[in-house]
C-alpha positions in Angstrom: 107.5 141.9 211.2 106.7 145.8 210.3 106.8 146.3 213.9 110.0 145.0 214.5 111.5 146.6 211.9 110.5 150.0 213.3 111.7 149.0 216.8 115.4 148.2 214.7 114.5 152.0 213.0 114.3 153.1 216.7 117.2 151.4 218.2 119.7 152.5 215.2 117.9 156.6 215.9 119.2 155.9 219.5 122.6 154.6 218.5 123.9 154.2 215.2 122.4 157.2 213.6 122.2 159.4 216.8 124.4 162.8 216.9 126.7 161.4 219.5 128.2 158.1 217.9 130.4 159.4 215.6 132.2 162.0 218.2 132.3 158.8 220.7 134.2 157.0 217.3 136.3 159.8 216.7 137.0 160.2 219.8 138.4 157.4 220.6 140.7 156.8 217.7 141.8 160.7 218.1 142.8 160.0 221.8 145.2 156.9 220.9 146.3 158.7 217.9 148.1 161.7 220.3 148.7 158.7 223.3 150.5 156.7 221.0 152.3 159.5 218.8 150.2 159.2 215.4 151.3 155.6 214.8 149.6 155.5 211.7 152.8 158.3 210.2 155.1 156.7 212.3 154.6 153.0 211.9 153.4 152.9 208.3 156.6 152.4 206.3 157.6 149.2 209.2 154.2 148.2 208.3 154.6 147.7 204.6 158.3 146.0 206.0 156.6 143.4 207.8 153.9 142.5 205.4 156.6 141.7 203.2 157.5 139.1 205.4 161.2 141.3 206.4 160.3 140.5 209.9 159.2 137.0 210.0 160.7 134.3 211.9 160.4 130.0 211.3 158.2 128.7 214.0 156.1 131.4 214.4 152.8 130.8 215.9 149.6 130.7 214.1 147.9 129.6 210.9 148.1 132.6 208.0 151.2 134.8 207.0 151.0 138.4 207.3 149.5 138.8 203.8 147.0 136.4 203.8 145.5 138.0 207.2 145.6 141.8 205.7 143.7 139.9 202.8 141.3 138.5 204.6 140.4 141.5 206.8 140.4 143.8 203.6 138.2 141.6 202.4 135.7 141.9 205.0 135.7 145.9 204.8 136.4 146.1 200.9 132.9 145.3 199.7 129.4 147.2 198.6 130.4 149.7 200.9 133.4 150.6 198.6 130.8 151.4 195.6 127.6 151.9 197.1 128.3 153.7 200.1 130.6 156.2 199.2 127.4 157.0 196.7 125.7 156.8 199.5 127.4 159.3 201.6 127.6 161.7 199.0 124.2 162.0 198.4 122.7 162.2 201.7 126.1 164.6 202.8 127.4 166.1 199.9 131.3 166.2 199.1 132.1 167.2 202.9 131.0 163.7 203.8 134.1 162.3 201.5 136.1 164.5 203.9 134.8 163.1 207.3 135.8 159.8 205.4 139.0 160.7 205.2 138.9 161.5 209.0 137.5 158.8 210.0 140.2 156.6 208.0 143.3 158.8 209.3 142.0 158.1 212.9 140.9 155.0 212.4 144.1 153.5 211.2 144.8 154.0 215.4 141.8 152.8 216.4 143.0 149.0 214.2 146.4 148.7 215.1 145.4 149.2 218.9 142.2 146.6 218.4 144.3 144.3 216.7 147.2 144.2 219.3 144.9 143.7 222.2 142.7 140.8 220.6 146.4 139.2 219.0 147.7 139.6 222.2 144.9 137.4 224.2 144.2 134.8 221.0 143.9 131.2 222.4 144.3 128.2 220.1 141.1 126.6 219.6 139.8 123.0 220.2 139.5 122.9 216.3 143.4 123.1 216.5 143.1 126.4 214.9 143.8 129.8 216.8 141.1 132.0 217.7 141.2 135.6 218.8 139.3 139.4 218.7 137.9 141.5 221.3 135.4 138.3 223.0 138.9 137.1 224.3 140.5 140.1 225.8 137.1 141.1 227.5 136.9 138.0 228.8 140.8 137.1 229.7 142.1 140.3 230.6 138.8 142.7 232.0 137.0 139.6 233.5 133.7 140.7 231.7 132.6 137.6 230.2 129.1 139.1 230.2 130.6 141.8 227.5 132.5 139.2 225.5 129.1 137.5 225.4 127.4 140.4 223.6 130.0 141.4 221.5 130.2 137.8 220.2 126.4 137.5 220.0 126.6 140.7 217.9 129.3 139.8 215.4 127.6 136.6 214.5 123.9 138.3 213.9 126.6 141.3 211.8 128.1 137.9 209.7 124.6 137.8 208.5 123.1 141.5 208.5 126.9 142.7 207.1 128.5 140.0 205.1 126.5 137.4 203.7 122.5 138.3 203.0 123.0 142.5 201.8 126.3 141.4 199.6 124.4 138.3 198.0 121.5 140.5 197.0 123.5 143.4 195.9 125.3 140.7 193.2 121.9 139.2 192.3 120.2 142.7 191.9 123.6 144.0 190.2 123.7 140.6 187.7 120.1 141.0 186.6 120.3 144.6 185.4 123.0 144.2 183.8 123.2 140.8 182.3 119.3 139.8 182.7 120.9 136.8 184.8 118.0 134.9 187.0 118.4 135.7 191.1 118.3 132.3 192.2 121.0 131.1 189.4 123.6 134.0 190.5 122.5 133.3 194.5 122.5 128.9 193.7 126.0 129.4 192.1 127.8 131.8 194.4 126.1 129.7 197.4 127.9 126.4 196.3 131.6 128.5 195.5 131.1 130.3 199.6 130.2 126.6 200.6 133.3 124.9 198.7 135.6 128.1 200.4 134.3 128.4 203.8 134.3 124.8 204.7 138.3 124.5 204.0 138.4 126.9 207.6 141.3 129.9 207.7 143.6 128.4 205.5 141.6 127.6 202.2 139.8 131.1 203.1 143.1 133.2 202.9 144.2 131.2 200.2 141.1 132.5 198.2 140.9 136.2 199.6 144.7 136.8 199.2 144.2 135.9 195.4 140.9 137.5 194.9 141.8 141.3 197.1 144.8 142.5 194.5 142.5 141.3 192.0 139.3 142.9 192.4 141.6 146.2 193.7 143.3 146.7 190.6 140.7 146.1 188.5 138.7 148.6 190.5 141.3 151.1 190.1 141.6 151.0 186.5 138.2 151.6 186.2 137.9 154.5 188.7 141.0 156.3 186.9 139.6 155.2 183.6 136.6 158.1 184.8 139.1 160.3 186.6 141.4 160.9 184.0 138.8 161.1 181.7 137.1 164.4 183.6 140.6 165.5 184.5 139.7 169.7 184.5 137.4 168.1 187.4 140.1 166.6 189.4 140.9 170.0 191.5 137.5 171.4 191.5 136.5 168.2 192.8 138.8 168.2 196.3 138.5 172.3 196.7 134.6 171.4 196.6 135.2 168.5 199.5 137.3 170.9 201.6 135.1 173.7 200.9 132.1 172.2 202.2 133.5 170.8 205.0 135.0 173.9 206.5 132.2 175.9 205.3 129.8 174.3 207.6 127.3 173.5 204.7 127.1 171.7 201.8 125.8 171.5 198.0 124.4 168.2 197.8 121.9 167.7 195.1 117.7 167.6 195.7 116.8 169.7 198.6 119.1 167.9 201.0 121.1 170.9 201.5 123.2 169.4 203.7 124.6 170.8 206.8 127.9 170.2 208.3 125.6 167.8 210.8 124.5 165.8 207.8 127.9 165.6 206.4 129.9 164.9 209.6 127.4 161.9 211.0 126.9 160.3 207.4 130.9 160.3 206.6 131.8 159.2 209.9 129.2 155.9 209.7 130.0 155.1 205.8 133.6 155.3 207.2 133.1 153.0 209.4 130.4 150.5 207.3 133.7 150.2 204.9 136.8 149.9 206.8 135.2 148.5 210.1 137.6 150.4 212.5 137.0 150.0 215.8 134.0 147.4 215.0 136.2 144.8 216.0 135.7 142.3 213.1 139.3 142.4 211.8 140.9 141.5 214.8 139.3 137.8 214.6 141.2 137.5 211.3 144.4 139.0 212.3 144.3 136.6 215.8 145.1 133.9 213.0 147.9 135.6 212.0 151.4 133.8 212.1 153.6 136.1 214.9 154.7 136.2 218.6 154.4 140.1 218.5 150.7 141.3 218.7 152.3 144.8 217.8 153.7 143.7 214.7 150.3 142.5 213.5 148.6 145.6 215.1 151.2 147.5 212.3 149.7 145.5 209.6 146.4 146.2 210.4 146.7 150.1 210.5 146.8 150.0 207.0 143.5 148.8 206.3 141.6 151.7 206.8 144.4 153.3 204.4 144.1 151.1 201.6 139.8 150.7 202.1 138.7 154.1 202.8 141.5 156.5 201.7 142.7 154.9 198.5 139.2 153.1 197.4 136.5 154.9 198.7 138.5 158.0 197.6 138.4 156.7 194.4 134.9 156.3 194.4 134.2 159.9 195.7 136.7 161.3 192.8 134.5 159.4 190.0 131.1 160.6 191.1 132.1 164.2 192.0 134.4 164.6 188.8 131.8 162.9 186.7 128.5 165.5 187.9 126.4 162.4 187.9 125.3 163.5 191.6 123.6 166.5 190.9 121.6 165.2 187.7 118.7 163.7 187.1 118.6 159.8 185.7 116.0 157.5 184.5 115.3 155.2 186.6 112.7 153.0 188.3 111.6 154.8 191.8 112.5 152.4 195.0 109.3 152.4 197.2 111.4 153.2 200.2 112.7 156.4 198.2 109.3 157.7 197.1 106.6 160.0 198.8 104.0 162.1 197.4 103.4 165.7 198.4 99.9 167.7 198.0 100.1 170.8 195.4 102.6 171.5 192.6 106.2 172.4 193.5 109.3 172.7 191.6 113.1 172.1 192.2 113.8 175.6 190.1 112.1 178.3 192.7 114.6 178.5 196.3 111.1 179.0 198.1 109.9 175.3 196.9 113.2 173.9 197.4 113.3 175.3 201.0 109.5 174.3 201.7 110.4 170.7 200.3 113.6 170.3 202.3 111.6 171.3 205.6 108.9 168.8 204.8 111.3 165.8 204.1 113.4 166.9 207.3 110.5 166.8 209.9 110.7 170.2 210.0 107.5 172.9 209.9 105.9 173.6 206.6 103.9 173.9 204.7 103.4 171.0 202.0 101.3 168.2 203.0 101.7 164.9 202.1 99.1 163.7 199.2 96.5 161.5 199.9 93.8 160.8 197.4 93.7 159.3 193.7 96.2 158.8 190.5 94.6 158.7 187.7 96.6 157.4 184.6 96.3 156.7 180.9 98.5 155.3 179.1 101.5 155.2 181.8 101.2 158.8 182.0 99.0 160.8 184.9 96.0 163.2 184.1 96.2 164.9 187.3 99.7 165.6 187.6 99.2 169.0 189.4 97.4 168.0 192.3 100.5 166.7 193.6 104.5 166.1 193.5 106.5 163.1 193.5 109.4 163.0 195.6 112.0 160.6 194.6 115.6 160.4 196.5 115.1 164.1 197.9 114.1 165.5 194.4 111.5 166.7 192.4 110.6 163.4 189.7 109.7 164.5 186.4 108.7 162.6 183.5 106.9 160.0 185.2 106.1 156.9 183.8 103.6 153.9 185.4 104.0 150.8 184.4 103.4 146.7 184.9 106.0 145.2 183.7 106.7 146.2 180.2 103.3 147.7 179.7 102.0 150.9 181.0 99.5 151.2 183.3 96.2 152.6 182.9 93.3 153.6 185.8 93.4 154.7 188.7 96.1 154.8 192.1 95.3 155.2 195.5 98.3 157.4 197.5 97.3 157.1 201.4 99.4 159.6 203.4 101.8 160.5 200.9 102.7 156.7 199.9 101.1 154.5 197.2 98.9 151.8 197.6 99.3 149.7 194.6 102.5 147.8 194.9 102.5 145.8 191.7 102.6 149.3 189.5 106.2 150.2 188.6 106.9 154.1 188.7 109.5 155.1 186.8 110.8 158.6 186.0 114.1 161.3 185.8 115.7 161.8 189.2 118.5 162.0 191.7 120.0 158.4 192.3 122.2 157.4 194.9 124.5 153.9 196.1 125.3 151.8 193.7 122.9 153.3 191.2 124.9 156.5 191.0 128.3 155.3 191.5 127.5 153.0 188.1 126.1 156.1 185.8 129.1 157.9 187.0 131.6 154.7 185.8 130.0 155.2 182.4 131.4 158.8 181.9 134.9 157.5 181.3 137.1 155.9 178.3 135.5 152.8 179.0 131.8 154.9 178.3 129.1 152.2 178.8 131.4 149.5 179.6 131.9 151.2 183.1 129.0 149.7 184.4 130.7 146.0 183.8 133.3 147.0 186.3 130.8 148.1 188.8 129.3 145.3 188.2 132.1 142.8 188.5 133.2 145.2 191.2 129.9 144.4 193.3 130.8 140.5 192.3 134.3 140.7 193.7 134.2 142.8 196.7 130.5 141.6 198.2 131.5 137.9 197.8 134.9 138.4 199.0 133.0 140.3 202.0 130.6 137.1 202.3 133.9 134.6 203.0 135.9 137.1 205.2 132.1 137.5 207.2 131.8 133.4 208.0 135.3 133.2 209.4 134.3 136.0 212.3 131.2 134.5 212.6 132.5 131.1 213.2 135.1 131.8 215.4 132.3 133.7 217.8 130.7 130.6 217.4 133.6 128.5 219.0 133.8 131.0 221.1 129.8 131.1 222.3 129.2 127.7 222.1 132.3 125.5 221.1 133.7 123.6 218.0 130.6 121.3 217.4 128.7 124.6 216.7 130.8 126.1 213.6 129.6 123.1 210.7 125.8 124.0 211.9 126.6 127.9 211.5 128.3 127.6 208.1 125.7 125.6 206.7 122.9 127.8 207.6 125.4 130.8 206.3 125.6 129.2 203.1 121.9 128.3 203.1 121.0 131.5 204.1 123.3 133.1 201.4 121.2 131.7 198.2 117.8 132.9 200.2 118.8 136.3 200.5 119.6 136.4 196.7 116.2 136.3 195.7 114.4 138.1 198.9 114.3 141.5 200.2 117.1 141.9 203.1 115.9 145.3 204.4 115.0 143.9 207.7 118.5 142.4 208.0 120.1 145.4 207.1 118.6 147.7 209.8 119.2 144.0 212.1 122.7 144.6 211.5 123.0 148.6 212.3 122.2 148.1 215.2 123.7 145.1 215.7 127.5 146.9 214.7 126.7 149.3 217.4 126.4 146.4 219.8 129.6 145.3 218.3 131.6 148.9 218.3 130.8 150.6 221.9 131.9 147.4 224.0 134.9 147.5 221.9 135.8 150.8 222.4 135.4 151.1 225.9 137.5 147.9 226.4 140.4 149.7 224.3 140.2 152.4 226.4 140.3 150.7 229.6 143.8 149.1 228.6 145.1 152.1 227.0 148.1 152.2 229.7 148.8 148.4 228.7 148.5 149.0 224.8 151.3 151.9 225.2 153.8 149.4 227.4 153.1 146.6 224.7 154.1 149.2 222.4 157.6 150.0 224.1 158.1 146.5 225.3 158.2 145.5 220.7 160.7 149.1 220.4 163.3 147.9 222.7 163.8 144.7 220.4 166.5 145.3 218.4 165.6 143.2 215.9 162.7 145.6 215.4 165.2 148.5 214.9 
C-alpha cells in the first residue's frame, strides 16, 4: 500500500503538481475568455435573469429548474475546499496565492459556461428516464473518442470518492470530535443514513436538498466571515495591498521559512482554485445536463457564475479572515500531524535570516547544510532532555514548547527518530507552531465578535459544505456509471458510496486523497482539450442563442 501511494505522489509530481498544469488551465480559460469576448462581464447580468427563471418556457426539457442545478453544482465545489483550502493556499503561497485565486475564478467563469454548453448540448435522456449529460457525451457523440469518454468517466467516478464522499466525511468526523468530543463512527453512522435517505431519491430529491441546504450554509458562512472581518477592519486594506503586493512583487511573505516565490504562489492558487470551483474539471456539467432548457447556452450562463460565487465571493472571504486576523504568521498550540513533522540535526532558530535560509533550503530539496536527525529522544516528564541536539520542524516552522504525550499523560523514556522522522507512533507531540487548512482558518474565526464561538461556524461550516459536497459527488458519479455500464449499475454504486462514506469517517483517507489528485487530472486535460477542439462550434452556438429575440 506505501508503495502505491508513492507511485500516486509521483503521478500527481508529473501532473497535478508539476509547473506546467496550471499555465495549460489558464490557458485555456484565458483563450475562450478573448474568443468569446469575456462572457463572464458580458453575460453575467442575463445570467442572474435566467436563474430567476425570466427566461423559462412550459415544456422545457429536463428534470431540475435553473436554481436547483446551480445548487447542486455549487454544492459540489462549495465544500472543505472553501475553509480548508484557501488556509491551505495561503500557507504554502502566501497572500499572492489568494490573487492567482482570483485569476483562476475570473478565467474560469469561461472555462464553465463553455463546459457546460457543450456537455448540455450533447445530454441524452437516460434508460432511468432521467437525462444524462457532461463531457463523456460530447467526447463520445460529437469527437467519436469513445476511448476519452471512457477515461474521463472512469475518472470522475474514482474523484466521487477521492473528492466528494471519503475526505468530506472525515473532515466532519475529525471537525465534530474536536469540537464537540462527538464519537467518529456516530457522526460517520448518522450522516451515512441522511446521504443514503437523499441520494437514493435520484436528481430530483437531490436538488430539492442542495437548493435548501447552499443559501443556507452560504449565509451562515458569510456572517461568520464578516463577523472576523469587520471586527479587524484597520486590516481590511492592508490585507488586499499585501495580496497584490506579493503577487506582482514576484515573492511572498508567507509565514515559516516557506518564503514563497511567485512559483509557489502561482501553482498552489491556481490548483486550490480549481479543488474549489472545479472549472474546467468537468463535474458540473453532469449536473447542469439535468437542467430544464432547450438552449445549452442559457445554462452555460448560469454556470459561469459558479466560480464567482465559490472562489471570488467565499474563498475570498476566507482569505480576508485569515490575512486580517494574523493567525497565519503565529504560532498555535497544537498537536503535530506526523505528515507535517521532521526532525533536523543541531539547534536552529526561526529569529537568525541565516537559519531561516538554511531551513528553507533543507525543506525545499535544496543544498545545505542541516541534516536530518537520526538518533534518540530522551524525555521526562513530556518534556525532552536533549533538546539541542536537534530541531523539530512542524508545518515549515521552528516548534517550540514541545510537549510528548500518550493520551492525556506525558510520556516519559526514550524516542527513536530514524532519518529525521519518529519511530514511535503511539506518542502524541504536541507543541506552538504554524498551522494551516482547516486548523488555521478556525483560530482565525475565533478573532471576531463571535470570539470562541467562531469555531462553531467552522465547524458547522465543514458540516454543511463537505456533506453537501458528498450528495452533489454521488449524482456525477452515478450518472458516469449509467454512462460506463448502464442503469442496473447506479443502486450497486450508491450503496457502496454510502457504505463507503461511514468507513472513511473513522479511517485515514490519505491514500484516497492523493487517488483523487491524480485522478482530477485525468478528469481535467481530456476535458480541456475536447473544449478546445470545438471552440469554432461553441462560438456559433453562442451566435445561433443571440439572434433569438426572445433572448434580447
Amino acid at each position: 500500500m506505501e508503495s502505491f501511494n508513492q507511485l500516486l505522489l509521483s503521478l500527481d509530481g508529473m501532473l497535478g503538481s508539476a509547473p506546467w498544469f496550471p499555465w495549460v488551465l489558464l490557458g485555456v480559460g484565458f483563450f475562450f475568455t478573448i474568443y468569446l469576448g469575456f462572457p463572464q462581464v458580458r453575460y453575467f447580468g442575463h445570467a442572474i435573469k435566467i436563474v430567476q427563471g425570466k427566461y423559462d418556457k412550459p415544456g422545457d426539457p429536463g428534470d431540475t429548474s435553473h436554481f436547483q442545478a446551480l445548487a447542486t453544482a455549487l454544492s459540489g465545489t462549495v465544500g472543505t475546499g472553501n475553509i480548508g483550502g484557501v488556509g491551505l493556499a495561503i500557507f504554502l503561497g502566501g497572500p499572492a496565492a489568494l490573487f492567482w485565486m482570483w485569476m483562476t475564478a475570473f478565467l474560469g467563469m469561461t472555462t464553465k459556461f463553455v463546459e457546460v454548453t457543450l456537455s448540455h448540448k450533447y445530454r441524452i435522456k437516460a434508460a432511468d428516464g432521467y437525462y444524462a449529460g457532461g463531457p463523456m457525451f460530447y467526447m463520445e457523440r460529437r469527437l467519436n473518442m469513445k476511448w476519452l469518454a471512457v477515461m474521463f468517466a472512469i475518472a470522475t467516478v474514482i474523484s466521487s470518492f477521492g473528492t466528494g464522499s471519503l475526505p468530506q466525511v472525515n473532515n466532519i468526523a475529525q471537525a465534530m470530535h474536536d469540537t464537540f468530543g462527538l464519537n467518529k463512527a456516530i457522526t460517520g453512522g448518522v450522516l451515512a443514513i441522511l446521504l443514503g435517505m437523499v441520494i437514493i431519491g435520484g436528481i430530483t430529491r437531490i436538488a430539492k436538498v442542495t437548493s435548501t441546504i447552499v443559501p443556507v450554509m452560504a449565509v451562515l458562512y458569510i456572517i461568520g466571515a464578516l463577523g472576523v472581518i469587520l471586527y479587524n477592519y484597520q486590516n481590511i486594506i492592508p490585507s488586499f495591498v499585501t495580496v497584490f503586493q506579493d503577487a506582482f512583487s514576484g515573492s511572498a511573505a508567507a509565514g515559516g521559512f516557506l518564503g514563497a516565490t511567485f512559483a509557489y504562489a502561482f501553482n498552489r492558487g491556481v490548483n486550490r482554485g480549481l479543488f474549489s470551483n472545479e472549472a474546467g474539471q468537468g463535474s458540473a456539467p453532469i449536473a447542469h445536463a439535468a437542467a430544464r432548457a432547450d438552449e445549452p447556452v442559457s445554462e452555460g450562463m448560469v454556470s459561469l457564475l459558479e466560480p464567482f460565487i465559490d472562489t471570488i465571493i467565499i474563498c475570498t472571504l476566507t482569505g480576508l479572515v485569515i490575512l486580517s486576523s494574523g493567525v497565519w504568521t503565529e504560532k498555535h498550540m497544537n498537536r503535530f500531524e506526523r505528515a507535517d513533522m521532521v526532525v533536523a540535526a543541531g539547534s536552529y532558530t526561526d529569529q537568525k535570516p541565516e537559519d531561516v535560509q538554511k531551513l528553507f533550503n533543507f525543506l525545499s530539496g535544496h543544498e545545505s547544510d542541516v541534516q536530518p536527525y537520526s538518533g534518540s529522544v530522551v524525555v521526562a516528564d513530556g518534556r525532552a532532555l536533549n533538546g539541542k541536539e536537534f530541531t523539530l520542524i512542524h508545518a515549515r516552522s521552528v516548534a517550540e514548547d514541545l510537549e510528548f504525550r500518550v493520551g492525556d499523560d506525558n510520556f516519559s523514556g526514550v524516542l527513536t527518530v530514524v532519518d529525521g522522522r519518529f519511530a514511535n507512533p503511539n506518542v502524541d507531540i504536541w507543541g506552538n507552531s504554524l498551522v494551516h487548512s482547516v486548523a488555521l482558518t478556525n483560530k482565525a474565526f475565533q478573532r471576531g465578535f463571535f470570539g470562541d464561538y467562531g469555531s462553531l461556524i467552522v465547524t458547522l461550516g465543514i458540516l454543511l459544505f463537505a456533506f453537501s459536497t458528498a450528495i452533489a459527488w454521488s449524482y456525477y458519479g452515478d450518472r458516469s456509471m449509467i454512462y460506463l455500464f448502464g442503469p442496473r449499475a447506479v443502486m450497486p454504486y450508491r450503496l457502496v458510496y454510502v457504505v463507503a462514506f461511514f468507513w472513511a469517517a473513522i479511517e485515514d483517507t490519505t491514500i484516497i486523497w492523493n487517488l483523487s489528485a491524480v485522478a482530477i487530472v485525468i478528469m481535467t486535460l481530456p476535458n480541456l482539450f475536447g473544449i478546445s477542439v470545438l471552440a469554432k462550434e461553441m462560438k456559433d452556438t453562442v451566435k445561433e442563442y443571440w439572434r433569438d429575440p426572445r433572448h434580447k
